[in-house]
C-alpha positions in Angstrom: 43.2 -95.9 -91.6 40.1 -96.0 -89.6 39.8 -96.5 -85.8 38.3 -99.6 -84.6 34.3 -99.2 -84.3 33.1 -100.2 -80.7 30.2 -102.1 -79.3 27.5 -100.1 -77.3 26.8 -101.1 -74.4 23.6 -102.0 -73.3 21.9 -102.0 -69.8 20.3 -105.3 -69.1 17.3 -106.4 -70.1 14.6 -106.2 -67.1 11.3 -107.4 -67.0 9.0 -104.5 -68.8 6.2 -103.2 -66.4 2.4 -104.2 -66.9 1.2 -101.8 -69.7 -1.4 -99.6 -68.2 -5.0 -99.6 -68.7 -6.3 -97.6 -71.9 -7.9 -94.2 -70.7 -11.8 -94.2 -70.1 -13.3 -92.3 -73.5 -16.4 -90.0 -72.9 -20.1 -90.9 -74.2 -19.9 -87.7 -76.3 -17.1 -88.6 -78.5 -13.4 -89.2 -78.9 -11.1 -87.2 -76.3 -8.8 -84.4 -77.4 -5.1 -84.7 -77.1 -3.1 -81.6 -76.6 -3.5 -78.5 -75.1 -7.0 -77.9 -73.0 -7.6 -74.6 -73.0 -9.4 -72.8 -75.1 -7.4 -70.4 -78.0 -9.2 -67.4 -76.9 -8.3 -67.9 -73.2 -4.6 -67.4 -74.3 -5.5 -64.4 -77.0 -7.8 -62.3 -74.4 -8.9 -60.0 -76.9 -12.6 -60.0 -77.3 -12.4 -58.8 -80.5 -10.1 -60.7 -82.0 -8.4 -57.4 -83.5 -5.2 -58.4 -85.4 -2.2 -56.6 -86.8 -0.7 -56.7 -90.0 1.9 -59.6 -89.5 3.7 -61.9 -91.8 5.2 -64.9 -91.0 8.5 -63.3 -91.1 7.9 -60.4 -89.2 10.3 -59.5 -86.6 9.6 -59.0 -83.2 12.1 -56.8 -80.5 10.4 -56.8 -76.8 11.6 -53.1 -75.5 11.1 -54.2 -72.1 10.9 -57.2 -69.0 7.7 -58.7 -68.6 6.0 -56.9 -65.5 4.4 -59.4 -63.1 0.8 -58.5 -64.1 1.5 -60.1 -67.9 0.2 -63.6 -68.4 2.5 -66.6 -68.7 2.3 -66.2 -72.9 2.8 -62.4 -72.7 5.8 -63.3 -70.3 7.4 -66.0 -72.4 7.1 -63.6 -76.0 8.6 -60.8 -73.8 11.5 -63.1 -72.8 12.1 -65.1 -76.1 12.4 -61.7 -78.7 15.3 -60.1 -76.1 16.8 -60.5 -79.7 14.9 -60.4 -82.8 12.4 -63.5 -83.3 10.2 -64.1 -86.3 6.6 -64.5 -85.5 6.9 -68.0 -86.8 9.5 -68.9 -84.4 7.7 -67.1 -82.1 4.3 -69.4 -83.1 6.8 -72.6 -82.7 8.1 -71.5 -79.4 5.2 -70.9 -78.1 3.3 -74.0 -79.4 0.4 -71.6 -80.5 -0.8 -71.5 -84.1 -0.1 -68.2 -85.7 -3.1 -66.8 -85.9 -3.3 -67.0 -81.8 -0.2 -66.0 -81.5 -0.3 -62.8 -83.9 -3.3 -62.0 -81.7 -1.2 -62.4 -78.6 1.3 -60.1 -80.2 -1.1 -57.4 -81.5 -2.3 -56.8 -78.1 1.6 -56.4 -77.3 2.3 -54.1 -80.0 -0.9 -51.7 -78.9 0.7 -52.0 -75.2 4.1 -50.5 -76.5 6.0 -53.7 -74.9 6.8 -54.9 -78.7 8.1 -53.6 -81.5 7.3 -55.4 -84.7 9.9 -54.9 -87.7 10.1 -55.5 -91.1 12.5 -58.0 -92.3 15.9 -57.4 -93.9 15.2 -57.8 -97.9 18.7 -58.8 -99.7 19.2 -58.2 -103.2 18.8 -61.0 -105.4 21.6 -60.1 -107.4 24.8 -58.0 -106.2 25.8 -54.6 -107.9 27.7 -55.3 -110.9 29.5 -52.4 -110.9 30.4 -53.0 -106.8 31.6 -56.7 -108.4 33.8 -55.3 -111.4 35.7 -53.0 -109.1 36.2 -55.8 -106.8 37.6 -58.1 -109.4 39.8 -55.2 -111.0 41.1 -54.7 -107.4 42.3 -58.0 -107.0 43.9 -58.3 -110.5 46.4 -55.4 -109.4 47.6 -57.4 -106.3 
């Protein structure tokens, strides 16, 4: 038997506002949504030096973020408390990886993060480890 399905409710209907007018565009060109700053304002390396990162790559912070980080530096420092991927990490952030591995090497060369290796499983278990198993239950 299934319960009875109810009705939303719904606020009533008032009269929608004016839309607003459509932003002024530039001479030069179409304007760019998103984020105005500049990639390499975030990254502050000159050099664009990179470590060797993956997508999968985990990143540990070892400590707090110390008032003199900038508000990226901070936010890694706070998100990988626990283990993050530098793809979740790149998401957080709303950074594309390649800013955001840049962001980290600096990190890394600080000593404020450690990166790690992921955990590899094996694709298939031990078949020995399985047979004992199964001979184990079969005497219970």
């Amino acid at each position: 038997m299934t319960p009875p399905r109810r009705k939303r409710r719904r606020p009533p209907q008032l009269p929608s506002p004016p839309p607003p007018p459509p932003p002024a565009k530039a001479a030069d060109g179409p304007e760019r949504p998103g984020n105005p700053e500049r990639l390499y304002t975030i990254a502050g390396s000159a050099d664009g030096a990179r470590a060797e990162l993956d997508l999968v790559t985990l990143i540990v912070a070892h400590s707090a973020p110390t008032p003199s980080a900038s508000p990226e530096q901070a936010a890694v420092l706070r998100l990988c408390t626990a283990p993050l991927s530098v793809a979740e990490l790149s998401a957080y952030l709303n950074l594309p990886f390649s800013a955001t591995t840049v962001l980290l090497t600096e990190l890394i060369t600080a000593e404020l993060v450690q990166a790690r290796a992921p955990i590899v499983r094996q694709a298939l278990p031990n078949r020995s480890l399985l047979e004992a198993v199964m001979h184990g239950l079969q005497r219970l």
